[in-house]
Structure formats: C-alpha cells, structure tokens
BALOBA-1460 file (C-alpha; in Angstrom, 3 decimals):
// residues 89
<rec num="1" residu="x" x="-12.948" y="26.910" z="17.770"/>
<rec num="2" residu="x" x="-13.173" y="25.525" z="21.339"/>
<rec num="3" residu="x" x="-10.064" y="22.785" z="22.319"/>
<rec num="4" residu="x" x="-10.657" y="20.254" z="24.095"/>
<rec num="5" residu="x" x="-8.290" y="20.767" z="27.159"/>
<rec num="6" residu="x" x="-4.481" y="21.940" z="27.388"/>
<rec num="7" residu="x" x="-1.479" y="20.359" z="25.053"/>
<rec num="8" residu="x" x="0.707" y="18.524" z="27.490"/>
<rec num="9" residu="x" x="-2.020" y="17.106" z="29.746"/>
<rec num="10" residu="x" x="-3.015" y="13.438" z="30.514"/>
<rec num="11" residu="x" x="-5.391" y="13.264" z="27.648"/>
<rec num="12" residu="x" x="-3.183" y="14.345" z="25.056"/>
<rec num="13" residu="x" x="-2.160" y="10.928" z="23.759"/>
<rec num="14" residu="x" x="-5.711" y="10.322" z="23.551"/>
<rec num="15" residu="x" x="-6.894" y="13.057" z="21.523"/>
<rec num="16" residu="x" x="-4.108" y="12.096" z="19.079"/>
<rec num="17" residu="x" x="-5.378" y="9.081" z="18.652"/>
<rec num="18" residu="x" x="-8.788" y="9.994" z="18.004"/>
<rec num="19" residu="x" x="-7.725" y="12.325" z="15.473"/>
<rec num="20" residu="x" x="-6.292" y="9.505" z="13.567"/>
<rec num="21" residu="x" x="-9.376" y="7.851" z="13.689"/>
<rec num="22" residu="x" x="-11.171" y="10.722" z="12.853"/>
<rec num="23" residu="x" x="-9.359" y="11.141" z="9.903"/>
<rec num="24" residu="x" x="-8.975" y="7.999" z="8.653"/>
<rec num="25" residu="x" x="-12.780" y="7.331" z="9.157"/>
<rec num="26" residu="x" x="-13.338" y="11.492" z="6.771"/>
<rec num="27" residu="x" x="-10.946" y="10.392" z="4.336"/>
<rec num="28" residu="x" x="-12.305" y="6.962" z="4.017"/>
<rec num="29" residu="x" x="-15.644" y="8.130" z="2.944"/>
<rec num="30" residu="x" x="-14.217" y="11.216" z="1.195"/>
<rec num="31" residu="x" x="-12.715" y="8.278" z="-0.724"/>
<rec num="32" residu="x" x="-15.524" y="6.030" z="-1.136"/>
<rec num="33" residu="x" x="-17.954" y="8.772" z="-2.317"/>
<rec num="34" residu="x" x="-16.001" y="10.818" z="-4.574"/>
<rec num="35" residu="x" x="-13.924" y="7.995" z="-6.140"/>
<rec num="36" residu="x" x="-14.804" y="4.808" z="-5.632"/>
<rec num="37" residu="x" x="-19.245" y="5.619" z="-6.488"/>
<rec num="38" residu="x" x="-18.147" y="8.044" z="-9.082"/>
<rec num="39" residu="x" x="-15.003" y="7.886" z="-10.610"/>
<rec num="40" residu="x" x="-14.049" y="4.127" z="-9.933"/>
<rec num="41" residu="x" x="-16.304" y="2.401" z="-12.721"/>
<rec num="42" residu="x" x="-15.250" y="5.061" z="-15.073"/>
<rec num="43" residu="x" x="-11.568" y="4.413" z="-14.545"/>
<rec num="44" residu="x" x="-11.998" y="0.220" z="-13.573"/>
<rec num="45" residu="x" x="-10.441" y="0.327" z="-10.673"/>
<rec num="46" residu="x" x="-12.073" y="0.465" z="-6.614"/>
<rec num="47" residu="x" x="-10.705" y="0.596" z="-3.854"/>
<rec num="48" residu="x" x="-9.313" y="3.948" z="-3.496"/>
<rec num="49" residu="x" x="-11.081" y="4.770" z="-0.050"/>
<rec num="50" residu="x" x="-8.475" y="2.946" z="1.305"/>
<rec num="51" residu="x" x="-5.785" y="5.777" z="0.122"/>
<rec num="52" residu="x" x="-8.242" y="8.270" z="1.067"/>
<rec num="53" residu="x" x="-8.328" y="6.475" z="4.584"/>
<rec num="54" residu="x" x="-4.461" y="6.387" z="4.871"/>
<rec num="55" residu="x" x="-4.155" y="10.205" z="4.105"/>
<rec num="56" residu="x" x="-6.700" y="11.102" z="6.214"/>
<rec num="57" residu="x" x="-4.885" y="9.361" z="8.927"/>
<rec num="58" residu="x" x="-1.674" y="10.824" z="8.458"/>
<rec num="59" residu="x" x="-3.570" y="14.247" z="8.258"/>
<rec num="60" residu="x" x="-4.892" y="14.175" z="11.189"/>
<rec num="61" residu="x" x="-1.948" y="12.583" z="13.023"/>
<rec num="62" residu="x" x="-0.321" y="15.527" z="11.845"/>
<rec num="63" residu="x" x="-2.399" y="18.357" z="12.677"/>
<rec num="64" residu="x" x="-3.064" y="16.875" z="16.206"/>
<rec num="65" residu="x" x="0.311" y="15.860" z="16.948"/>
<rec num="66" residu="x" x="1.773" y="19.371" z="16.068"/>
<rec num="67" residu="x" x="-0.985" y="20.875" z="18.566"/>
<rec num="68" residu="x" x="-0.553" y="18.794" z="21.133"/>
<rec num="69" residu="x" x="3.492" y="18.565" z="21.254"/>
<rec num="70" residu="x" x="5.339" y="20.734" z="18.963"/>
<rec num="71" residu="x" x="3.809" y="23.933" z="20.760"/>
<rec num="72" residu="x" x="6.472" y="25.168" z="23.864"/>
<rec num="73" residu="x" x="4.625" y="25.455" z="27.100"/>
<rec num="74" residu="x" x="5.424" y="27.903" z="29.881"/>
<rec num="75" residu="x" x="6.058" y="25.370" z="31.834"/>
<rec num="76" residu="x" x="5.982" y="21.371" z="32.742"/>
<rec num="77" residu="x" x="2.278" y="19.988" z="32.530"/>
<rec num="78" residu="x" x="1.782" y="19.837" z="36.895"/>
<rec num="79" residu="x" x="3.485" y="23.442" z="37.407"/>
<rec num="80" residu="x" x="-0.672" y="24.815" z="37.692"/>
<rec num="81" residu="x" x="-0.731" y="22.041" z="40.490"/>
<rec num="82" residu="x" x="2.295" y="22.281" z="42.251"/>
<rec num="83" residu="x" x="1.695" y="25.945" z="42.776"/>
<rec num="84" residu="x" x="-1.586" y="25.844" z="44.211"/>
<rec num="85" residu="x" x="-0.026" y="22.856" z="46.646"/>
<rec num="86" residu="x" x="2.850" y="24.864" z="47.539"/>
<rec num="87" residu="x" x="0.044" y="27.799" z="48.586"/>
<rec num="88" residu="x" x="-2.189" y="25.681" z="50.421"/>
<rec num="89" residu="x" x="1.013" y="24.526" z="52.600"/>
C-alpha cells in the first residue's frame, strides 16, 4: 500500500485526524449494520453503533498515530531541505 507522504511532515497531524474520522465513520456503520439492523431487536437494545463508532476511533487513532510518530526518523523533518539549501549556497 501507497502512504500518503513521510511521518514527521506538516501533514501528519492531519492525516491523524482523518484517520479518526475514518474510523469512527467504519465502525459506526460496522455497528449500525451488524448490530443495531440485526442483532438489536433480537436483544432490545439499539444503539450500539455508537460503541462501534468509539472503537473505530480509537483504532484508527492508534494505527495512525503509531505510523506517523512512534517510528524513529533518520533525521529532523527539514534535514532533506536544509541540505539541498546548504548545496545551492
């Protein structure tokens, strides 16, 4: 699988936070289908998507955050940059 640019740059925060959303939005209709359409009237009880939505949320929190700052670089984020600045000079 392709990433979607370098852990450490400017959009990192970013991409965190769309994971989030991205998994709370999966796990909300992981939720919704399999629980609340099929098991919920069987059981009484709705509402589970939102559970679904919360752990999906924290999943991809997770999986994003550990990708995007839990993995040592070579080097500070700009080091590509300053390098080709100091050669220009």
């Amino acid at each position: 699988m392709k990433s979607m640019g370098q852990p450490g740059d400017r959009w990192s925060l970013a991409r965190v936070y769309g994971a989030l959303v991205m998994g709370a939005v999966g796990g909300g209709v992981l939720g919704y289908v399999l629980i609340d359409l099929l098991f919920g009237p069987l059981i009484g009880q709705g509402g589970w998507w939102t559970v679904f939505a919360s752990g999906g949320a924290i999943v991809g929190l997770t999986l994003q955050g550990v990708r995007e700052f839990a993995k040592p670089l070579v080097g500070p984020a700009y080091a590509p940059r300053r390098a080709a600045d100091d050669a220009e000079s």
